[in-house]
C-alpha positions as a printed Julia matrix, in Angstrom:
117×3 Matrix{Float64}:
  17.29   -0.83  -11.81
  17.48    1.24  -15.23
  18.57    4.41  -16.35
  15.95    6.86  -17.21
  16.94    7.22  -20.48
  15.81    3.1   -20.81
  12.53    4.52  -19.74
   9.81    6.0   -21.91
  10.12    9.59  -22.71
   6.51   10.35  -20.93
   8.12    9.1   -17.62
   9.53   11.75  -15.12
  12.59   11.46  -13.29
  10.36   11.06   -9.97
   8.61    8.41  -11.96
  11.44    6.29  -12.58
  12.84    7.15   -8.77
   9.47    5.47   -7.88
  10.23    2.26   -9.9
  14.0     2.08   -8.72
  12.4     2.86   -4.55
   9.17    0.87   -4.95
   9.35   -2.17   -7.96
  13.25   -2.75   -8.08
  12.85   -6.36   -7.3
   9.66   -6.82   -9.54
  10.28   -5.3   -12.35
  10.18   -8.48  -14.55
   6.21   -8.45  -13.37
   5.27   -5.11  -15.32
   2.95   -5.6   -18.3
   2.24   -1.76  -18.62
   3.54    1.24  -17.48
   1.51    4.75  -18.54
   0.34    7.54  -17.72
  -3.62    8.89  -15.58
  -5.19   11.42  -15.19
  -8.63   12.55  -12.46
 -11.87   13.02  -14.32
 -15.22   14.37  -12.2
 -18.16   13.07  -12.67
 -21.68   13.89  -10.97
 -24.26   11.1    -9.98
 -27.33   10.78  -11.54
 -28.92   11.0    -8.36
 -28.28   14.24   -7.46
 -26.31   13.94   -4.56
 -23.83   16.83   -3.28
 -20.88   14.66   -3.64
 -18.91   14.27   -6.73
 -16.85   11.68   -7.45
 -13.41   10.99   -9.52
 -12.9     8.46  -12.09
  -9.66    7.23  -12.98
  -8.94    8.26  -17.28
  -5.96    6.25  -18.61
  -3.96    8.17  -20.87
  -3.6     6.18  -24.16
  -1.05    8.28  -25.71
   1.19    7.66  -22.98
   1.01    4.28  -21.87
   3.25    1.61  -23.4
   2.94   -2.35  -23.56
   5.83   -4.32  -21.46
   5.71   -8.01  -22.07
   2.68  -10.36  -22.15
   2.42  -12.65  -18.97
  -0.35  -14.71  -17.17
  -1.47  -11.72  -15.25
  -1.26   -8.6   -15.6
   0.69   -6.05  -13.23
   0.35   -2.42  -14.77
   1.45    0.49  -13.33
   0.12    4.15  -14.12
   1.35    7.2   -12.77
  -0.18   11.14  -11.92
   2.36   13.83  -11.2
   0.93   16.46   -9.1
   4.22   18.23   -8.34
   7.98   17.68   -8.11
   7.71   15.88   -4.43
   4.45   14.15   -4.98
   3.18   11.22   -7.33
  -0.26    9.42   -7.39
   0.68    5.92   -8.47
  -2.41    3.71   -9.55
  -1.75    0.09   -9.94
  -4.44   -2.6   -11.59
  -3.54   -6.49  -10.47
  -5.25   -8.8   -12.76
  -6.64  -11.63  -10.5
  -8.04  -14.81  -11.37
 -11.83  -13.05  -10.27
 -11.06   -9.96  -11.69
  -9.0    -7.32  -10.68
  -7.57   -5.02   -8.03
  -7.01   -1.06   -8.32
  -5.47    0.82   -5.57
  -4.33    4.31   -6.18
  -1.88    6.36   -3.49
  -0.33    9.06   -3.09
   3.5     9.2    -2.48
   5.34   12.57   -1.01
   9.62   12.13   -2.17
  12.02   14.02    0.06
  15.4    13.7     0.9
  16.05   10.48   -1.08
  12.93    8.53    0.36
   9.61    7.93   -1.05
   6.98    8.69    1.93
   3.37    6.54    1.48
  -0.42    8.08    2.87
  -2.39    6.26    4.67
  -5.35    6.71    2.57
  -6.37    5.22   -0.53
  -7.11    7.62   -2.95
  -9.61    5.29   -5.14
């Protein structure tokens, strides 16, 4: 795909793994790549459970190339084996988030079940 040094500087080298494993052969679709982070937040019904909201990082997020729709990729390090990867599809009604978690070991990329968002 790329050498990371044709990356950003905010990208990790399990970050750019993930691009090379996951978006080799799509690449030319990215109209964003960047940076997320987790933020809490407590209804205002005062229910026990808390939920997360998705913050975009704009210092670390940089502009591709402008297409038709949009394909942007953000990324959330939580260690040195595992990466949260949220991606937002612009769709003709709007868009679609999904956010996973990915575990790397021993040269593969490893996908939960579970969407995160």
């Amino acid at each position: 795909m790329g050498d990371a040094k044709n990356f950003p500087g905010f990208l990790s080298d399990l970050m750019v793994k993930w691009l090379d494993f996951f978006e080799r052969d799509t690449v030319d679709k990215i109209t964003y790549l960047g940076l997320f982070t987790w933020k809490d937040t407590v209804s205002k019904k005062k229910t026990i459970k808390s939920k997360k909201k998705v913050v975009l990082d704009a210092n670390n997020k940089i502009f591709i190339r402008t297409l038709p729709s949009e394909y942007n990729i953000y990324f959330n390090e939580i260690s040195e084996s595992c990466l949260q990867v949220l991606i937002i599809q612009s769709l003709e009604i709007g868009a679609k988030r999904t956010v996973f978690e990915y575990y790397y070991s021993e040269e593969t990329f490893s996908k939960e079940r579970k969407e995160l968002m």
